[in-house]
C-alpha positions as CSV (number, residue, x, y, z in Angstrom):
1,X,10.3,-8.0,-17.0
2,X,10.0,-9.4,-13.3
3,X,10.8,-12.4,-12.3
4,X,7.8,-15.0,-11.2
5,X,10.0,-15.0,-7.7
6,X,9.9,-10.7,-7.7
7,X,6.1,-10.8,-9.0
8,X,5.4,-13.3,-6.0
9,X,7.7,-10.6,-3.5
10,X,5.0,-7.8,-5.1
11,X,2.1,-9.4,-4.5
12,X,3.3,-10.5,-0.8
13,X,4.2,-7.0,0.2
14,X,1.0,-5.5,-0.8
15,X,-1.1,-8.4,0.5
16,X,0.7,-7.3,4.0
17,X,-0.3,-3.4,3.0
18,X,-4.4,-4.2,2.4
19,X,-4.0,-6.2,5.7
20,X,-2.9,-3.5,7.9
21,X,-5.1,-0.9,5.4
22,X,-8.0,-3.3,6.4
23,X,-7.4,-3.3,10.3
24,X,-6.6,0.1,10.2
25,X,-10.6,0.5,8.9
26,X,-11.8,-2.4,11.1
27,X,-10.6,-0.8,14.3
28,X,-11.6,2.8,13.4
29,X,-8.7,4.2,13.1
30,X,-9.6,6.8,10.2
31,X,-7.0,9.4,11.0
32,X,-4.2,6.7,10.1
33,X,-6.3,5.4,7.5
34,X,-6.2,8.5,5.7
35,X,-2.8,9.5,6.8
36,X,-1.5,6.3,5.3
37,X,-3.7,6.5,1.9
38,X,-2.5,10.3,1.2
39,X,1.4,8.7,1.8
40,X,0.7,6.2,-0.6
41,X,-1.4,7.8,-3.4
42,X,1.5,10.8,-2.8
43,X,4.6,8.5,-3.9
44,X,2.4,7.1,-6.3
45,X,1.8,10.5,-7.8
46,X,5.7,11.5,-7.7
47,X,6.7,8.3,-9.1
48,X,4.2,9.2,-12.0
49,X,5.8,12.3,-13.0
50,X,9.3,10.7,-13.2
């Protein structure tokens, strides 16, 4: 079970990812958008099938 101090790290670190995710799709920047999505959704996959 995490921590409140590791949930609080978790939520930090992907408050920093939607940021950039977000600017990425504020400043048009759709190739690096996707590129970054199919990355994440990837390792999220492989993690998965451990």
């Amino acid at each position: 079970m995490p921590t409140d101090i590791q949930f609080k790290d978790d939520l930090r670190k992907e408050e920093i990812k939607l940021e950039e995710l977000l600017n990425l799709l504020k400043n048009e920047e759709y190739e690096k958008l996707q590129q970054k999505l199919e990355r994440d959704l990837k390792r999220v996959r492989e993690s998965l099938q451990d």
